[in-house]
PAKE-965025 format. One record per residue (C-alpha): residue number from 1; residue in three letters; x, y, z. Coordinates in steps of 0.02 Angstrom, whole numbers, plus 50000, padded with zeros to 5 digits. Each point is the difference from the previous one (the first is absolute). Layout:
! residues N
  seq  type      u      v      w
  NUM   ala      X      Y      Z
...
END
This chain:
! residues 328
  seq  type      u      v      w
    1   unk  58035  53252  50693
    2   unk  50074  49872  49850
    3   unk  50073  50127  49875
    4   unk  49992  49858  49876
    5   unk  49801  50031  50025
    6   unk  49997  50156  49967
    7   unk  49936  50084  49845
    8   unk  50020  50168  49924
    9   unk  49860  50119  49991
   10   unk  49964  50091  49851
   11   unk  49857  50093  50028
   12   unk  49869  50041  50143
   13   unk  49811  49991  49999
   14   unk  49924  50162  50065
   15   unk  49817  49962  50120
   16   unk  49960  50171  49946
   17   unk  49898  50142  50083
   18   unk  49820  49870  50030
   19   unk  49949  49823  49926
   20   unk  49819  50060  50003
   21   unk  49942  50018  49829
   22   unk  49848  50102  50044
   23   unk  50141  50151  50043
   24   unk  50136  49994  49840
   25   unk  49888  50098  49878
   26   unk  49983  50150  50117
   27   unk  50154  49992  50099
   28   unk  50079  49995  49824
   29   unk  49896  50141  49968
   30   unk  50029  50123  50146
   31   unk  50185  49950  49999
   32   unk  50017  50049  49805
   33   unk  49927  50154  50054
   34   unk  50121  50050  50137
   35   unk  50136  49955  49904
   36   unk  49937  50113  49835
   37   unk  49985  50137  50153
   38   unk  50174  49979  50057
   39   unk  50074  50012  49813
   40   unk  49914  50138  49987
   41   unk  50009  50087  50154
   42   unk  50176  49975  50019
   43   unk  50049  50054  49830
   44   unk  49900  50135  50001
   45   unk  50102  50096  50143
   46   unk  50174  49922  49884
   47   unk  49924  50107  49874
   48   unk  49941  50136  50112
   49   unk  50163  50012  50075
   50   unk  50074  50007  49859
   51   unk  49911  50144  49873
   52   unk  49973  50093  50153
   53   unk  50141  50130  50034
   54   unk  49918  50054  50159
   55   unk  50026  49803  50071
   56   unk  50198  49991  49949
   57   unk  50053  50007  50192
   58   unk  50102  49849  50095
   59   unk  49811  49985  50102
   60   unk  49926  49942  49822
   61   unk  50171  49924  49931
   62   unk  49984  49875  50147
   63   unk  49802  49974  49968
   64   unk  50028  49960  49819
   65   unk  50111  49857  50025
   66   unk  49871  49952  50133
   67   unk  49878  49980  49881
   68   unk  50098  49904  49879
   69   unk  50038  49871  50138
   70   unk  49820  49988  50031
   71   unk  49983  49977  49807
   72   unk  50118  49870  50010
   73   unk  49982  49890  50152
   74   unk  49827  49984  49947
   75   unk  50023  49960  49840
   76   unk  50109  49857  50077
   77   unk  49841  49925  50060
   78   unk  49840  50051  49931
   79   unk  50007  49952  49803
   80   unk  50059  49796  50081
   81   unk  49868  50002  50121
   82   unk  49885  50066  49886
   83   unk  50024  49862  49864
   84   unk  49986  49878  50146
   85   unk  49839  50018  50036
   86   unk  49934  49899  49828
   87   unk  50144  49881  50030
   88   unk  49948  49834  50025
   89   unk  50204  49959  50069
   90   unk  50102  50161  50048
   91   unk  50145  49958  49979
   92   unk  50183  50130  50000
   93   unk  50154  49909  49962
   94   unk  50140  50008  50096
   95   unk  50085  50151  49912
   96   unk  49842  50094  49992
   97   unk  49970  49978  50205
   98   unk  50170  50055  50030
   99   unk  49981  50141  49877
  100   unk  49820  50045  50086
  101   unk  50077  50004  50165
  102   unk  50165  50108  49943
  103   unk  49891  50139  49924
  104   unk  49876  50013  50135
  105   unk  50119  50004  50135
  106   unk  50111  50121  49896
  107   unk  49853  50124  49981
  108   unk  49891  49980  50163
  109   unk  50187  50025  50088
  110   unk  50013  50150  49884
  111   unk  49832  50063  50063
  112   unk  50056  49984  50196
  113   unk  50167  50078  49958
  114   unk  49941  50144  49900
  115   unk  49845  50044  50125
  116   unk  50184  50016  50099
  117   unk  50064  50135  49887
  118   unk  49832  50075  49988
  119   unk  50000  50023  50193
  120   unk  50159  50082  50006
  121   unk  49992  50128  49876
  122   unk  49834  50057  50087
  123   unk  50088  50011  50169
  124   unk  50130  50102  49904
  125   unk  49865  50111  49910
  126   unk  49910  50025  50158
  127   unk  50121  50008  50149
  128   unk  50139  50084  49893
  129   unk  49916  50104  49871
  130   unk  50144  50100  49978
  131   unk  50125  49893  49995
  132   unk  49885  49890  49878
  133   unk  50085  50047  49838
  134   unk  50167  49950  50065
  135   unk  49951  49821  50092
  136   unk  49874  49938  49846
  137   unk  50079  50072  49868
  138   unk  50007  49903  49798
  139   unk  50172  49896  50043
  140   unk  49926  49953  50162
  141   unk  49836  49921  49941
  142   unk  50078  49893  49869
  143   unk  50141  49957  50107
  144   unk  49827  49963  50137
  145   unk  49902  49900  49843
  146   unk  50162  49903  49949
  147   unk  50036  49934  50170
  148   unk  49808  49944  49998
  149   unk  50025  49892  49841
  150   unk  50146  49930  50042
  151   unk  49952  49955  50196
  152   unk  49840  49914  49923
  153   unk  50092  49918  49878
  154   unk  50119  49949  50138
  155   unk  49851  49956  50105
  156   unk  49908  49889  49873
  157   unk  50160  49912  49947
  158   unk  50023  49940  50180
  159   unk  49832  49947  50026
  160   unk  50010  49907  49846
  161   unk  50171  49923  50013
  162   unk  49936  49921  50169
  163   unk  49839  49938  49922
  164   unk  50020  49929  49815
  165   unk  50170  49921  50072
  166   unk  49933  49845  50103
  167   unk  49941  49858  49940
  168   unk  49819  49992  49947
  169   unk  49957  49798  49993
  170   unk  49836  49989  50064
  171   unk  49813  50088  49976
  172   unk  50008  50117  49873
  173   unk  49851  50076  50061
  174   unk  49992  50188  50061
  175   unk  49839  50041  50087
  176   unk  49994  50186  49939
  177   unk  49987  50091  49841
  178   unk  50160  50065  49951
  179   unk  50180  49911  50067
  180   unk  50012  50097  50192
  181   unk  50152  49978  50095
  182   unk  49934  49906  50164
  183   unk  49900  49844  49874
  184   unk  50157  49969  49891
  185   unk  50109  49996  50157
  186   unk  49872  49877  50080
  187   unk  50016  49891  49843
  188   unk  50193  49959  50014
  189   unk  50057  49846  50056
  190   unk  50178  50072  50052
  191   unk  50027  50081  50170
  192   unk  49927  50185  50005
  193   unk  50049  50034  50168
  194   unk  50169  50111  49941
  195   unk  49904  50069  49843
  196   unk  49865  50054  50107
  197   unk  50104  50083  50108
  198   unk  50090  50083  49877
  199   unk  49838  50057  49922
  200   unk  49940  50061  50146
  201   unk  50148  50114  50055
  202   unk  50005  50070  49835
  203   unk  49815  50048  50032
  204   unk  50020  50042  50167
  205   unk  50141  50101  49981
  206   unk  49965  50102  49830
  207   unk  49788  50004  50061
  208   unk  50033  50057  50176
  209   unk  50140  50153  49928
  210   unk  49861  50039  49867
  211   unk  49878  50000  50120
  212   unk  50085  50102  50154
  213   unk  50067  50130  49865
  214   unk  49824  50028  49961
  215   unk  49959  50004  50161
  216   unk  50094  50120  50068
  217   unk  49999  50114  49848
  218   unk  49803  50020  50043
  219   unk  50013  50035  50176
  220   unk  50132  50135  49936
  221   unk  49876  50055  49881
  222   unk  49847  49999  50127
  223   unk  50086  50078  50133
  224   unk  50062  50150  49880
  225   unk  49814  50040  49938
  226   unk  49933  49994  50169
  227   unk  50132  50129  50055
  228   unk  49922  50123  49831
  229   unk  49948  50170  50105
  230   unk  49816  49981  49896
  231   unk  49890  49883  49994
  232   unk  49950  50043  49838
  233   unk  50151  49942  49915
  234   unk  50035  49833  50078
  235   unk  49843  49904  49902
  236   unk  50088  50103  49834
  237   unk  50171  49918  50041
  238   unk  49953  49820  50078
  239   unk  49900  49993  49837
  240   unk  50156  49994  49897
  241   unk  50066  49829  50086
  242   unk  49806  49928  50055
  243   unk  49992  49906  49819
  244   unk  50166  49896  50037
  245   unk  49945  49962  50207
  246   unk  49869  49935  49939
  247   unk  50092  49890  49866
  248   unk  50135  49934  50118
  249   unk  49872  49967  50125
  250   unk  49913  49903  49858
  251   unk  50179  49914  49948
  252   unk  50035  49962  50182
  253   unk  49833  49948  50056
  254   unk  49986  49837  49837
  255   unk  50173  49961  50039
  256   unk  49999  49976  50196
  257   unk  49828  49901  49970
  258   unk  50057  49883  49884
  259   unk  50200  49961  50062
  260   unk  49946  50024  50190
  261   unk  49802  49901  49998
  262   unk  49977  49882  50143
  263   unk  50013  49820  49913
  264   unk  49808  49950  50031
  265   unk  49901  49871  49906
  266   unk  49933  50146  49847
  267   unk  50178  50086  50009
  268   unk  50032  49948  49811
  269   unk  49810  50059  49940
  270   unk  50041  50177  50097
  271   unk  50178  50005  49929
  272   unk  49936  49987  49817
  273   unk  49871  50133  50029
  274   unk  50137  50130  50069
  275   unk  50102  49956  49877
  276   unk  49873  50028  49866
  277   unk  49975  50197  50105
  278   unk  50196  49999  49982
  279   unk  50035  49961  49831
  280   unk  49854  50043  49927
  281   unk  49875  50136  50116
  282   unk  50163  50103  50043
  283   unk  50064  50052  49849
  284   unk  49839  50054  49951
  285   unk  49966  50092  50141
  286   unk  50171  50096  50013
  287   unk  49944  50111  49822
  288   unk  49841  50036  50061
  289   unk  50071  50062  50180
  290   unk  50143  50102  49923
  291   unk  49862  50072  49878
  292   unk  49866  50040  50125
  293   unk  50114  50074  50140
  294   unk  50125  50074  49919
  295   unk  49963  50172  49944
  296   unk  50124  50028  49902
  297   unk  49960  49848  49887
  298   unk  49817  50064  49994
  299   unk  50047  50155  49937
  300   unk  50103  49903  49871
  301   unk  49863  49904  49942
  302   unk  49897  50134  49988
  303   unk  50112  50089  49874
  304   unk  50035  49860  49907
  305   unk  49811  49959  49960
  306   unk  49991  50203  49946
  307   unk  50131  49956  49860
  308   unk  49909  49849  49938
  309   unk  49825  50088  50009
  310   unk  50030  50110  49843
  311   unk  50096  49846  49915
  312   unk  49862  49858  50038
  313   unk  49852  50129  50028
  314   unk  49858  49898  50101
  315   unk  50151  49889  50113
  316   unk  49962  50122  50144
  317   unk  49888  50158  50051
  318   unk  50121  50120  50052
  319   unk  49857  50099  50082
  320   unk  49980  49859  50128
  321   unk  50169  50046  50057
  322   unk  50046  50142  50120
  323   unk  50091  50144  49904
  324   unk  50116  50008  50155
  325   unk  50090  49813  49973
  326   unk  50017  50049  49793
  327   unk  50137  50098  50040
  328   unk  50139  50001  50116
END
């Protein structure tokens, strides 16, 4: 290509989630609402966790900082794409995609990393329950939460290092609705073979350890439970990591879909819809599972809404709630 024809791009024109007019006002709608749900829902368990003496344990340490990088990696996305849809141009400049794309991958690689952590301290809890208070102990779960930041950190910096520094000198044009990896690389005009490469070992190499750790920590965990002499007790214990098998299966499921799809001729529709579920559907979801399956959070709920009855008298009937989950 002529470098003297080349031209520097400044900013990128996002296609957006749909062109059909007939669909902004209540896709705008419904995707307000999951995003007021995931602020809430997510914050809620910060606070939880937080006020709740009962829930200061590394299991809930980890899940707090879960739900702050749920908070945040959503946040990422939702409030652009949500201005976009009465945009006549959506447009991010060039500082702002990079930006976009640090943040998300910086939290969403938070998310796999910490569902990591989370795996591992249940394998701990439930395979060594004696030797729990020595293995997950307060210097090991920030010395477990720091290595988290700073491998995402480390993780996002890569992928953006190999991204934001080719050349961009042609379309501008992103055919999604927030600044993905896989469109901005398609964009450059320099050769992405290396870059790729690059990106993908990082992803291969720090996804695949994430993932077999996992893994392996819940066939430990499965295998243990099965070998409990009663059968009365196993649904009691696998209920205490059910909540997070079902999140990683959640995390793991969006992400294969969308980095591993078969290139067909609707690839790029189907790709924006999972990545709606993934930034958007997800982090809702991962409150609501954690709340309803977790009965340990229930209880905490319950108590919680006991305090604010006398306070705000009206907010809640207490008699609608079992006397056995007002107390501990």
């Amino acid at each position: 290509m002529d470098v003297g024809n080349q031209t520097s791009v400044t900013e990128f024109i996002l296609l957006g989630l749909t062109d059909d007019s007939r669909l902004q006002g209540p896709l705008f709608v419904l995707f307000l609402l999951f995003y007021i749900l995931t602020l809430f829902g997510n914050i809620s368990i910060i606070a939880l966790i937080t006020i709740e003496p009962h829930l200061h344990t590394p299991m809930y340490f980890f899940l707090g900082n879960l739900s702050l990088s749920d908070c945040c990696y959503s946040s990422v996305i939702a409030p652009k794409m949500l201005a976009d849809f009465f945009s006549s141009k959506k447009v991010i400049s060039f500082i702002g995609c990079a930006s976009q794309s640090y943040f998300f991958t910086f939290f969403a690689t938070i998310e796999g990393y910490m569902l990591t952590a989370m795996a591992y301290d249940r394998y701990a809890a439930i395979c060594h329950p004696l030797l729990y208070p020595l293995i997950i102990n307060s210097n090991t779960c920030i010395l477990l939460v720091t290595t988290v930041y700073l491998g995402a950190c480390l993780t996002a910096a890569v992928y953006i290092g190999c991204i934001f520094h080719t050349s961009f000198c042609g379309p501008n044009i992103i055919n999604h609705f927030y600044c993905d990896l896989l469109p901005l690389m398609n964009l450059s005009c320099s050769d992405t073979f290396v870059r790729r490469a690059v990106i993908f070992s990082v992803v291969f190499s720090f996804g695949l350890l994430c993932f077999l750790v996992t893994v392996a920590s819940y066939v430990q965990i499965i295998t243990s439970i099965l070998k409990i002499g009663t059968a009365v007790c196993r649904p009691k214990v696998f209920s205490t990591c059910s909540s997070h098998l079902t999140v990683v299966c959640l995390f793991y499921g969006t992400l294969l879909f969308i980095y591993l799809q078969i290139p067909i001729s609707d690839s790029v529709t189907q790709g924006k819809v999972v990545s709606v579920f993934y930034t958007l559907v997800n982090p809702m979801l991962n409150p609501l599972i954690y709340s309803l399956r977790n009965e340990e959070v229930k209880k905490a709920v319950c108590k919680c809404l006991s305090l604010i009855n006398p306070i705000l008298p009206g907010v809640v009937d207490i008699s609608m709630i079992p006397s056995s989950k007002l107390h501990r």
